[in-house]
N, C-alpha and C positions, 0 to 999 in steps of 0.2 A: 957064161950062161947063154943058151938059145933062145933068139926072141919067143918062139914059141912055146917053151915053157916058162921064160917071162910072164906073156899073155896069159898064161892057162892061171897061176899062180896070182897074177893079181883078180883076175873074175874070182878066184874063190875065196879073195879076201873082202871086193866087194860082196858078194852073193852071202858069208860070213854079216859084213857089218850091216847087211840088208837085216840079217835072222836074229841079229840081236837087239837091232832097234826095234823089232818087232812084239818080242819076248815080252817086254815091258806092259803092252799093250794089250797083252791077250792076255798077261796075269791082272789087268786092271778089268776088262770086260767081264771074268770069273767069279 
C-alpha cells in the first residue's frame, strides 16, 4: 500500500470518528 493512500485513508477515518462523535450531540441539542 502507498503511503499516500495510507494518509488519504486514515484522515477519512478520523474526519469519520470526528462525525460520529458529533451525531450524538446535535441529537441531544434537538
Amino acid at each position: 500500500m502507498e503511503l499516500q493512500t495510507f494518509t488519504i485513508i486514515l484522515a477519512a477515518l478520523l474526519a469519520l470518528s470526528e462525525a460520529l462523535a458529533l451525531i450524538p450531540s446535535l441529537q441531544d441539542n434537538s
